[in-house]
C-alpha atoms as a printed R data frame, in Angstrom:
    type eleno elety resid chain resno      x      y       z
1   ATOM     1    CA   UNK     A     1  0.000  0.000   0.000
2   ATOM     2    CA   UNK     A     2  1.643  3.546  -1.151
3   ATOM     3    CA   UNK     A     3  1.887  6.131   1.659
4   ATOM     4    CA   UNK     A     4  0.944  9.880   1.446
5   ATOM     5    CA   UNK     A     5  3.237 12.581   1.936
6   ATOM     6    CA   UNK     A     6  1.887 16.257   2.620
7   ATOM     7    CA   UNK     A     7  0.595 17.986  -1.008
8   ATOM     8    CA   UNK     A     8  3.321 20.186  -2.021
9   ATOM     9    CA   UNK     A     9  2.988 23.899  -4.194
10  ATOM    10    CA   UNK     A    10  5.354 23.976  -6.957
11  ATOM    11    CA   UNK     A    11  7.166 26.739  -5.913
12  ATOM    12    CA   UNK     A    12  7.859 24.897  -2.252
13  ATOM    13    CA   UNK     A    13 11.520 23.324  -1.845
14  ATOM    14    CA   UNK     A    14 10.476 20.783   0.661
15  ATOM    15    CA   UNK     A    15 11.902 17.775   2.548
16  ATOM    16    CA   UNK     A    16  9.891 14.023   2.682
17  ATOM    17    CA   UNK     A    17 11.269 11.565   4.722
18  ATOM    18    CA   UNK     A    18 10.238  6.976   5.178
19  ATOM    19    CA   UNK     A    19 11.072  6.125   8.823
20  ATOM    20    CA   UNK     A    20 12.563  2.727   8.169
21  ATOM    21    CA   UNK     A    21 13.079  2.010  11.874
22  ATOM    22    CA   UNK     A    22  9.835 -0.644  12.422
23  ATOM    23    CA   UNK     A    23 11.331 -2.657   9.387
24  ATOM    24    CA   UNK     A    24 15.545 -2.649  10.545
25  ATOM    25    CA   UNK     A    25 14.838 -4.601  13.916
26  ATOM    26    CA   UNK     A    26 18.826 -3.596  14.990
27  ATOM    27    CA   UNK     A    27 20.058 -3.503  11.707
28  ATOM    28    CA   UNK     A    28 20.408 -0.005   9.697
29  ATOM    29    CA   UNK     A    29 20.197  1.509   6.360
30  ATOM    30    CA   UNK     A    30 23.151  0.635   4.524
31  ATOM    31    CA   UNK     A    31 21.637  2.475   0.988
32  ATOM    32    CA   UNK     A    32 19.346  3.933  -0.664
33  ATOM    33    CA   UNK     A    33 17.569  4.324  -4.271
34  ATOM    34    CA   UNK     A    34 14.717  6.540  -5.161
35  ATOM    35    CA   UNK     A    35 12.040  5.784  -8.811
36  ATOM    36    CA   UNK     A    36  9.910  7.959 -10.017
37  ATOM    37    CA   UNK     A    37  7.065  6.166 -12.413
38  ATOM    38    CA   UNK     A    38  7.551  8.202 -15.725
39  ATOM    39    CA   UNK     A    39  6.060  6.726 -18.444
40  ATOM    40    CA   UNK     A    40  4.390  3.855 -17.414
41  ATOM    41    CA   UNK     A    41  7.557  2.438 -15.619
42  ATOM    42    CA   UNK     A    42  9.225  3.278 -12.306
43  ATOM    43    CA   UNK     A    43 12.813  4.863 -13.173
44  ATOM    44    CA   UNK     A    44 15.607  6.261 -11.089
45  ATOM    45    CA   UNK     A    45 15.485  9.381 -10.045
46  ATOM    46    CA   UNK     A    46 18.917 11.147  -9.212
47  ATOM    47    CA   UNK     A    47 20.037 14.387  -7.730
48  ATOM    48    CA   UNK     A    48 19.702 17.067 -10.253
49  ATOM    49    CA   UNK     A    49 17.225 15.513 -11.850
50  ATOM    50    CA   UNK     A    50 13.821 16.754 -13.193
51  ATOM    51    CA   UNK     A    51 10.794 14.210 -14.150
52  ATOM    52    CA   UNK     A    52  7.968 15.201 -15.322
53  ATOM    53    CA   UNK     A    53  8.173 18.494 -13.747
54  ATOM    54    CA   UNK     A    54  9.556 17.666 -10.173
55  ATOM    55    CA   UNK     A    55 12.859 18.393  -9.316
56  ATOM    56    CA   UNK     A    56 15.042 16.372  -7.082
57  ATOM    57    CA   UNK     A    57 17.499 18.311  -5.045
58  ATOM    58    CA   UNK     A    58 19.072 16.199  -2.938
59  ATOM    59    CA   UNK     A    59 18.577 13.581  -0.772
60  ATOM    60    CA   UNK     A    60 20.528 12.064   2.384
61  ATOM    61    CA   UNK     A    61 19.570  9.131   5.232
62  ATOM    62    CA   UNK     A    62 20.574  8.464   8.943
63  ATOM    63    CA   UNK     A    63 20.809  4.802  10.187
64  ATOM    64    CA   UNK     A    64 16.680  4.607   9.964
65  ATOM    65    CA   UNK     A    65 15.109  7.208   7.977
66  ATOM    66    CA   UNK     A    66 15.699  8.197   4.509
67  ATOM    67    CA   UNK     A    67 14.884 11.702   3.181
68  ATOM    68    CA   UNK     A    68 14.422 13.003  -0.137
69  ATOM    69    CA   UNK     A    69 14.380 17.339  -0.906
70  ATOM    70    CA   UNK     A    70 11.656 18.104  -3.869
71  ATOM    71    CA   UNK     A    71 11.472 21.307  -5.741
72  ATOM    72    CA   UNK     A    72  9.192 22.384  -8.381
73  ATOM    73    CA   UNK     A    73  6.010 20.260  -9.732
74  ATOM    74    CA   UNK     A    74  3.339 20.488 -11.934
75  ATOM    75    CA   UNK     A    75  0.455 21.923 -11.129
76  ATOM    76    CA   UNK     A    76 -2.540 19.414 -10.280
77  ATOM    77    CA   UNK     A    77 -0.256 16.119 -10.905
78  ATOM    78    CA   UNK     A    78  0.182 13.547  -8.634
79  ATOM    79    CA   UNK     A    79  3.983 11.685  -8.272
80  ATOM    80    CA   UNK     A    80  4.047  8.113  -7.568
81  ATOM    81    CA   UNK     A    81  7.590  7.836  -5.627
82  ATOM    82    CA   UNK     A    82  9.548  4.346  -4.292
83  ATOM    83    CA   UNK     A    83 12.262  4.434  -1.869
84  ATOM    84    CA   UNK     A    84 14.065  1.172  -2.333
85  ATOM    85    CA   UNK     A    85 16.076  0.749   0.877
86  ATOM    86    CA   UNK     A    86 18.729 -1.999   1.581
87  ATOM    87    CA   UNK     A    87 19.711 -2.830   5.001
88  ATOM    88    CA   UNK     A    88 22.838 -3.594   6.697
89  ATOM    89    CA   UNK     A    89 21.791 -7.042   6.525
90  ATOM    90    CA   UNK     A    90 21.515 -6.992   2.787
91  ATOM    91    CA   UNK     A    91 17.121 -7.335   3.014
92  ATOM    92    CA   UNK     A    92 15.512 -4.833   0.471
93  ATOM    93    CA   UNK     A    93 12.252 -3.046   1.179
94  ATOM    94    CA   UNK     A    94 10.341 -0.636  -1.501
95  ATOM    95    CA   UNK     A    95  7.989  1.604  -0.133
96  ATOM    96    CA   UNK     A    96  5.891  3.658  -2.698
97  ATOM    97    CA   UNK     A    97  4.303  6.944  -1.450
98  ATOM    98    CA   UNK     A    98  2.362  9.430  -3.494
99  ATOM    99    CA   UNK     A    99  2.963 13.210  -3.499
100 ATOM   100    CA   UNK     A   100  0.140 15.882  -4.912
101 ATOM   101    CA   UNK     A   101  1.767 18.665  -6.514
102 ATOM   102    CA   UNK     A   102 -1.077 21.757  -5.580
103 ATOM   103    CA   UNK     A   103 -1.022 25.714  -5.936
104 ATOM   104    CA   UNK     A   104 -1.485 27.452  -2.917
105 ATOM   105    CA   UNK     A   105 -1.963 30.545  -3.149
């Protein structure tokens, strides 16, 4: 099931973070990836990057949580987003969250 992060205005520079913690037991995060579904297919989506409108401006992780900095964004689009983490331990969890892109005013 795809999570929900906070809509965002396309003019925001905003941080989104996936606590990983209930899923590492005492292991940590040893990387991670970040898609983007462009397309019709889930593709990586880099620093410096911008698909379909959104920007990706960085993106760093602690031993548990994993945080991704968005800029830009069309207007009225929704983002379907995975963070593919791999643990110390060498497991591999996706998580897919959605992100509205919404003028505020």
């Amino acid at each position: 099931m795809a999570l929900k992060w906070q809509d965002k205005d396309p003019d925001d520079q905003l941080d989104y973070s996936i606590d990983w913690e209930a899923q590492l037991g005492t292991n940590t995060i040893g990387s991670v990836t970040w898609k983007i579904l462009t397309n019709g297919a889930f593709a990586t989506f880099t620093q410096g990057t911008i698909v379909d409108g959104l920007q990706h401006v960085s993106n760093t992780n602690t031993n548990t949580v994993a945080t991704l900095i968005l800029g830009l964004g069309t207007n009225f689009s929704t983002y379907n987003i995975i963070c593919r983490m791999t643990a110390s331990d060498n497991t591999i969890i996706e998580q897919e969250v959605r992100l509205r892109v919404v003028e505020k005013n």
